[in-house]
C-alpha positions as CSV (number, residue, x, y, z in Angstrom):
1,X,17.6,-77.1,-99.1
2,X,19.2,-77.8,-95.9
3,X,21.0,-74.0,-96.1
4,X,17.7,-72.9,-96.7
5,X,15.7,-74.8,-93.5
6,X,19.5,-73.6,-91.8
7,X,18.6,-69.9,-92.6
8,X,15.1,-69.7,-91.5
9,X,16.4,-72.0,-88.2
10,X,18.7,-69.1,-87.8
11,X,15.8,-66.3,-88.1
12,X,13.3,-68.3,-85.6
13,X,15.9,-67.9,-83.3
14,X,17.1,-64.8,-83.7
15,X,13.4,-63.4,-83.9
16,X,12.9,-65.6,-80.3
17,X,16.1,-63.8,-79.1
18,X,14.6,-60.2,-80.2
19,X,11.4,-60.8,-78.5
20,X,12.9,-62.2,-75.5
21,X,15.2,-59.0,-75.0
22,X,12.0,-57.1,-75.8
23,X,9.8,-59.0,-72.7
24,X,12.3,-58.4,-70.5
25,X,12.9,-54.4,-71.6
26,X,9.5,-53.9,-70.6
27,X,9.6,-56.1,-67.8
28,X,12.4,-54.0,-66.6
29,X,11.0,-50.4,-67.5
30,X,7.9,-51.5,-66.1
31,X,9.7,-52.3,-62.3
32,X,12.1,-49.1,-62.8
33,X,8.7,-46.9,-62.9
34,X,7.0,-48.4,-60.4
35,X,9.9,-48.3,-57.7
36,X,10.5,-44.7,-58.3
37,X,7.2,-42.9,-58.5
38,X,3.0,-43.6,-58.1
39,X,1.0,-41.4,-59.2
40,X,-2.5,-41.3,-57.6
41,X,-5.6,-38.9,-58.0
42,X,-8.2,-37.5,-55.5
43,X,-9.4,-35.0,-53.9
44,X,-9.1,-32.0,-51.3
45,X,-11.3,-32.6,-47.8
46,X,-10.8,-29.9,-45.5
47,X,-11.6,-30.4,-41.9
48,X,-14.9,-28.9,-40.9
49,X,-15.3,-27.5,-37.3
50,X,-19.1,-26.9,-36.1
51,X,-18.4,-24.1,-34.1
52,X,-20.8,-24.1,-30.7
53,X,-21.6,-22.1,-27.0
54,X,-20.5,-24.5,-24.0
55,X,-23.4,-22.8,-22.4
56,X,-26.7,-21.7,-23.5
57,X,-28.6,-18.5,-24.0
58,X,-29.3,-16.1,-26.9
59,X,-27.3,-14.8,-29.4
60,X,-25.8,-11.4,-29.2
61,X,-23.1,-11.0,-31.7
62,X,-21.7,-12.8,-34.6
63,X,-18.5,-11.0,-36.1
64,X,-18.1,-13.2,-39.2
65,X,-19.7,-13.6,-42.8
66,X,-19.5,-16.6,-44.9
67,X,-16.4,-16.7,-46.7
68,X,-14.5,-14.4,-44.0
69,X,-10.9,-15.8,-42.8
70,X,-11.0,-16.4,-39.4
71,X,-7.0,-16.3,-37.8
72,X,-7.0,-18.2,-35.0
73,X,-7.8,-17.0,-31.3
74,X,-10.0,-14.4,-33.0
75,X,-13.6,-13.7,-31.3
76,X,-16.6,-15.3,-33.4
77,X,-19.5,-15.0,-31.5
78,X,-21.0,-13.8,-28.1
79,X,-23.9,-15.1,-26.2
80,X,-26.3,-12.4,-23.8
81,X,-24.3,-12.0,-20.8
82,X,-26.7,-11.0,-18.2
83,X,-28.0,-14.0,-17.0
84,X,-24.1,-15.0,-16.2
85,X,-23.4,-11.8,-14.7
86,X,-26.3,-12.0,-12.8
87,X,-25.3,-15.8,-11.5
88,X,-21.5,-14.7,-11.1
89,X,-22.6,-11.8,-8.7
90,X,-24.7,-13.8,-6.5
91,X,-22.2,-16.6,-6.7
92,X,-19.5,-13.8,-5.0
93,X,-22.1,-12.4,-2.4
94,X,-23.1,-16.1,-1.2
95,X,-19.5,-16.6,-0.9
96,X,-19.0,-13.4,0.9
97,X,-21.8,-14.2,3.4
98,X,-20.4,-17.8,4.4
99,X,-16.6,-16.3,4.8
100,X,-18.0,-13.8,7.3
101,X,-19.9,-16.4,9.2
102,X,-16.7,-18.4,9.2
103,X,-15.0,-15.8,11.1
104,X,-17.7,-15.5,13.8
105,X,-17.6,-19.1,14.2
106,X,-14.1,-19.0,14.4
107,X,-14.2,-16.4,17.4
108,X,-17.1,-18.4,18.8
109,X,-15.6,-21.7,18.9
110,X,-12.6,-20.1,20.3
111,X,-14.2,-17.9,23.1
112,X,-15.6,-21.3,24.5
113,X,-12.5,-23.1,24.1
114,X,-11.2,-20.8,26.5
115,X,-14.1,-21.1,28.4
116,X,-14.6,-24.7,28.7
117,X,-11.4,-25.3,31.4
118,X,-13.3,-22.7,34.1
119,X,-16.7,-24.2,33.6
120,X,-18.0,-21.5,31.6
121,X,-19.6,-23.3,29.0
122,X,-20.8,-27.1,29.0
123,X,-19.1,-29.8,26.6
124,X,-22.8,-30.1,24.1
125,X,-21.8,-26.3,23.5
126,X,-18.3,-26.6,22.6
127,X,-19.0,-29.6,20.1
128,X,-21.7,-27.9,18.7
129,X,-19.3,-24.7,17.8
130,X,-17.0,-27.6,16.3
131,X,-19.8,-28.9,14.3
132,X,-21.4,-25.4,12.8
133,X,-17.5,-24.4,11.8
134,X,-16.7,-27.5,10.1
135,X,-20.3,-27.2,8.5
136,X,-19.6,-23.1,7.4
137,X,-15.8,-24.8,5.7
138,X,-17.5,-27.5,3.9
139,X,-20.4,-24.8,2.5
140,X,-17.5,-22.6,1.8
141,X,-16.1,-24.8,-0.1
142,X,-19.1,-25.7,-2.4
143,X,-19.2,-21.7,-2.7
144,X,-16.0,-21.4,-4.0
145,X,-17.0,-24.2,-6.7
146,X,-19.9,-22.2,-7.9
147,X,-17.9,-19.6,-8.0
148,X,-15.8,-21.0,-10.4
149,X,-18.0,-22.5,-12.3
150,X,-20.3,-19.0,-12.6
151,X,-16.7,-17.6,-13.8
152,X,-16.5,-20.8,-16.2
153,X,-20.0,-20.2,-17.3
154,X,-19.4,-16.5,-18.0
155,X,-16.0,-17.0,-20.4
156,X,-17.9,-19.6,-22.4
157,X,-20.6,-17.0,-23.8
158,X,-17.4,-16.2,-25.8
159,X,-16.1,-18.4,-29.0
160,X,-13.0,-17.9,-30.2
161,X,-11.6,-19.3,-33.6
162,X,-9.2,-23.1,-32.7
163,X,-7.4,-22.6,-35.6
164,X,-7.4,-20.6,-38.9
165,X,-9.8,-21.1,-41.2
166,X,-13.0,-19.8,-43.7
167,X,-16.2,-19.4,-42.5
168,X,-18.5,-22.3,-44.9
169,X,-21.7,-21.6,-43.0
170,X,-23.0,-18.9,-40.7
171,X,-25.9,-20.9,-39.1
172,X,-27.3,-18.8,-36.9
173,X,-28.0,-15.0,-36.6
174,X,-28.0,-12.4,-33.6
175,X,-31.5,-13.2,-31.2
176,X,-31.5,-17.0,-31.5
177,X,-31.6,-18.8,-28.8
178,X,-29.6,-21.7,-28.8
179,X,-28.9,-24.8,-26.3
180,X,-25.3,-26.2,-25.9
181,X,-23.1,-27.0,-28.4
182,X,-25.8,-25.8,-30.7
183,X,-23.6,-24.9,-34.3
184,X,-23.3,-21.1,-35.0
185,X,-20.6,-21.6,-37.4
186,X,-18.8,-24.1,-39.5
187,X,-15.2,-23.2,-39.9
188,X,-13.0,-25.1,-42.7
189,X,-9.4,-25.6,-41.6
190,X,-7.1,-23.3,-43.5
191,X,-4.5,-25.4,-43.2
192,X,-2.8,-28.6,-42.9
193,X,-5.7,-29.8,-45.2
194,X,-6.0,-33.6,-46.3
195,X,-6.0,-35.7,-49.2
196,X,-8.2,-38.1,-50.3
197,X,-7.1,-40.4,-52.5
198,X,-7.0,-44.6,-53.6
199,X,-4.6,-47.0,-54.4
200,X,-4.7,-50.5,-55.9
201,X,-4.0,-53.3,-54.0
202,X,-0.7,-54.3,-55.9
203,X,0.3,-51.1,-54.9
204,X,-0.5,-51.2,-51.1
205,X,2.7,-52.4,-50.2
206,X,4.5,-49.6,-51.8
207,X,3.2,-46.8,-49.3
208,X,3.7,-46.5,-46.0
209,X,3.1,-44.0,-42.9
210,X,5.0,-40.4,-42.9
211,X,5.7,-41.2,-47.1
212,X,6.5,-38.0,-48.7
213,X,4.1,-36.5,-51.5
214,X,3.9,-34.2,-53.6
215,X,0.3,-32.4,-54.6
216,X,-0.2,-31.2,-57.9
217,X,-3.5,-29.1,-58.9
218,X,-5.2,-28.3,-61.9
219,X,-4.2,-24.5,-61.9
220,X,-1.6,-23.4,-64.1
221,X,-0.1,-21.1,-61.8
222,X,-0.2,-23.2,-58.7
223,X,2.8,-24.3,-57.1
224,X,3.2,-27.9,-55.8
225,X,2.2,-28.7,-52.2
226,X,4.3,-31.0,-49.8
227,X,2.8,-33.5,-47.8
228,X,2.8,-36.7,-45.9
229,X,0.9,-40.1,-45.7
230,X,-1.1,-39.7,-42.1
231,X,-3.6,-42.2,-43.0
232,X,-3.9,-45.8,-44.7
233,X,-7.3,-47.3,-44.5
234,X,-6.8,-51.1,-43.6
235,X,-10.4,-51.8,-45.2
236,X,-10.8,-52.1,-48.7
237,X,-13.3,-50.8,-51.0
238,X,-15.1,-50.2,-54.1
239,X,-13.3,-47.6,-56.3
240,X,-15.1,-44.6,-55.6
241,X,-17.1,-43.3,-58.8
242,X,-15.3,-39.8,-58.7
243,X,-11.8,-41.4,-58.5
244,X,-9.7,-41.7,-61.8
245,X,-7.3,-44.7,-61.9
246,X,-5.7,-46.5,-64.5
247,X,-7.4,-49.9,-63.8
248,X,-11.3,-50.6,-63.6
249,X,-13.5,-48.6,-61.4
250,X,-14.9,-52.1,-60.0
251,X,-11.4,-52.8,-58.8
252,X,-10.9,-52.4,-55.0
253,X,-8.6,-49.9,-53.9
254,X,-7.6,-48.9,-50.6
255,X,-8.3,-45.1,-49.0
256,X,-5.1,-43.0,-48.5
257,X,-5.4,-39.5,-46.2
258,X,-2.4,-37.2,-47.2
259,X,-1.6,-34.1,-44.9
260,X,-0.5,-31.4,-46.7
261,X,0.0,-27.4,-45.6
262,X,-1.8,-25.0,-47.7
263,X,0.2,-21.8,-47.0
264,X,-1.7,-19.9,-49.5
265,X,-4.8,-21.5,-49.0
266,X,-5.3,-22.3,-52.5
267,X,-6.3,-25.4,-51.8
268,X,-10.1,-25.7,-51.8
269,X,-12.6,-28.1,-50.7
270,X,-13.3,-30.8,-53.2
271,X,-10.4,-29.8,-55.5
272,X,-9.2,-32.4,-57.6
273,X,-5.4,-32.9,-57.0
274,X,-2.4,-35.0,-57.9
275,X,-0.5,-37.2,-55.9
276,X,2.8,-38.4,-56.5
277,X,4.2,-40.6,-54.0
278,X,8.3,-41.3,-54.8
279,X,8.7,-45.0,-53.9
280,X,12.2,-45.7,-54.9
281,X,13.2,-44.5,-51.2
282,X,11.0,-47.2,-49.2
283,X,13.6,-49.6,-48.3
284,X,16.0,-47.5,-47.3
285,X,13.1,-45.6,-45.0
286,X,12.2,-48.6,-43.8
287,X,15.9,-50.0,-43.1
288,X,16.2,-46.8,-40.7
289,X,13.0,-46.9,-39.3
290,X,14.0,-50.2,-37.8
C-alpha cells in the first residue's frame, strides 16, 4: 500500500513538473513572438489634393482625364487669360504715366531749387514741388504693387501638378466659371502613400515613431513595401468594423499612420495591406535615440 500511494505521489508530481515546464514553454514562446514581430492589418489612404485657381474666371483648358498620371510640375488646367492681360497692361501704362511725371517733377523741383537763392520763386512754391514729388514716389510705389500683383494674378490662371499623382476626379469641364480655390481636380498622391492601421492597447507600447514596417498586399506578384511609423494617434477608439484583429472588434485599439513609398504605384486607395512591425529592435532604438 504505501509503495502504491508512493508511486502515484511520484506521478502527481511528476505530472505537476510536466505541466509546469509546459506553462512556462508557452509563457516563453509567447514573449519570444511578441518581441520580435506584430503583425497588424489595415488599409491604403492615399492623400487627396483638391486641385483649385488662386484667382477666378472661366475655364479654358483642362489637359487631364480621370485616371491620367500627373508627374509633378506638369500643367493641369488654365483659366481665360484676357481679363489678366487686360489688368497687367493697364497695370504697366499707369506705371509708365507716374514714372514720367516723376521725372518732370524732379526737373521742377530742381529748377526752383536753383531758383529759390535769387528770389526767383517764393518758399509756398518750392514746398509745394517737394510735396507733389514725394506724393508722385508714394503713387509709384502703389503702381509698382499692382503691378506685381497683376503679374501674380496672371501666373495663377495656371495650375500645375505639386506632386505626382492620378487624377480621381475631373470636377469641372472647359467654360465653367469658377471662384477661388474652386476644385477642378482631385489628384491622389502617387507616392509616399499611408497606412491605416490599429493596434491593441497591450501592444501600444511596443511601437514607436520612425519604427520600420514592412507592407505586405494581397497580390501574389507584389513585392513588399518599406515604410515607417509617422503617426500614433494618442486617442483611443472603437475597433473600426473593417479592421481584422485577433481580439474582439469591441476592443479599443489605437490608430497607426504608416508612410510607405509606392514606387510602382501598386498601391491603391483602400487596399487592404499587411503590416509587420519588427519589435525585437525597440530597446536598442530607443537606447540610441537617447
Amino acid at each position: 500500500m504505501n509503495n502504491l500511494m508512493k508511486r502515484l505521489l511520484l506521478g502527481l508530481i511528476i505530472i505537476a513538473l510536466l505541466a509546469s515546464f509546459l506553462v512556462l514553454f508557452y509563457s516563453l514562446s509567447k514573449r519570444n513572438r511578441r518581441s520580435s514581430e506584430l503583425t497588424l492589418y489595415g488599409n491604403v489612404d492615399v492623400r487627396q489634393v483638391d486641385i483649385g485657381f488662386r484667382v477666378q474666371g472661366q475655364v479654358s483648358n483642362l489637359y487631364f482625364e480621370e485616371g491620367d498620371f500627373v508627374p509633378k510640375g506638369s500643367l493641369m488646367a488654365i483659366l481665360d487669360q484676357t481679363p489678366y492681360d487686360n489688368e497687367l497692361a493697364q497695370a504697366k501704362a499707369n506705371l509708365e504715366t507716374i514714372k514720367a511725371n516723376m521725372e518732370n517733377a524732379v526737373k521742377l523741383l530742381k529748377r526752383r531749387q536753383d531758383l529759390i537763392g535769387i528770389g526767383g520763386v517764393s518758399k509756398e512754391d518750392l514746398d509745394n514741388s517737394a510735396a507733389s514729388y514725394d506724393e508722385l514716389k508714394g503713387s509709384f510705389s502703389a503702381a509698382e504693387a499692382a503691378l506685381a500683383i497683376a503679374q501674380d494674378n496672371l501666373r495663377f490662371t495656371k495650375v500645375y501638378a505639386p506632386t505626382d499623382g492620378i487624377i480621381l476626379t475631373r470636377i469641372r469641364e472647359p467654360g465653367t466659371v469658377v471662384r477661388v480655390a474652386d476644385p477642378v481636380y482631385t489628384l491622389s498622391v502617387s507616392s509616399p502613400v499611408w497606412i491605416r492601421a490599429f493596434v491593441d492597447e497591450p501592444e501600444l507600447g511596443d511601437v514607436y515613431f520612425g519604427m520600420e514596417a514592412e507592407v505586405l498586399t494581397d497580390t501574389p506578384d507584389a513585392p513588399n513595401y518599406k515604410g515607417k511609423v509617422g503617426f500614433i494617434s494618442p486617442i483611443a477608439e472603437f475597433t473600426p468594423k473593417t479592421v481584422q484583429t485577433a481580439s474582439l472588434r469591441t476592443d479599443l485599439v489605437y490608430r497607426l499612420r504608416i508612410y510607405v513609398d509606392n514606387p510602382d504605384r501598386r498601391l491603391k486607395q483602400g487596399m487592404p495591406v499587411t503590416v509587420r512591425l519588427k519589435i525585437g529592435e525597440r530597446d536598442e532604438r530607443r537606447v540610441h535615440d537617447y
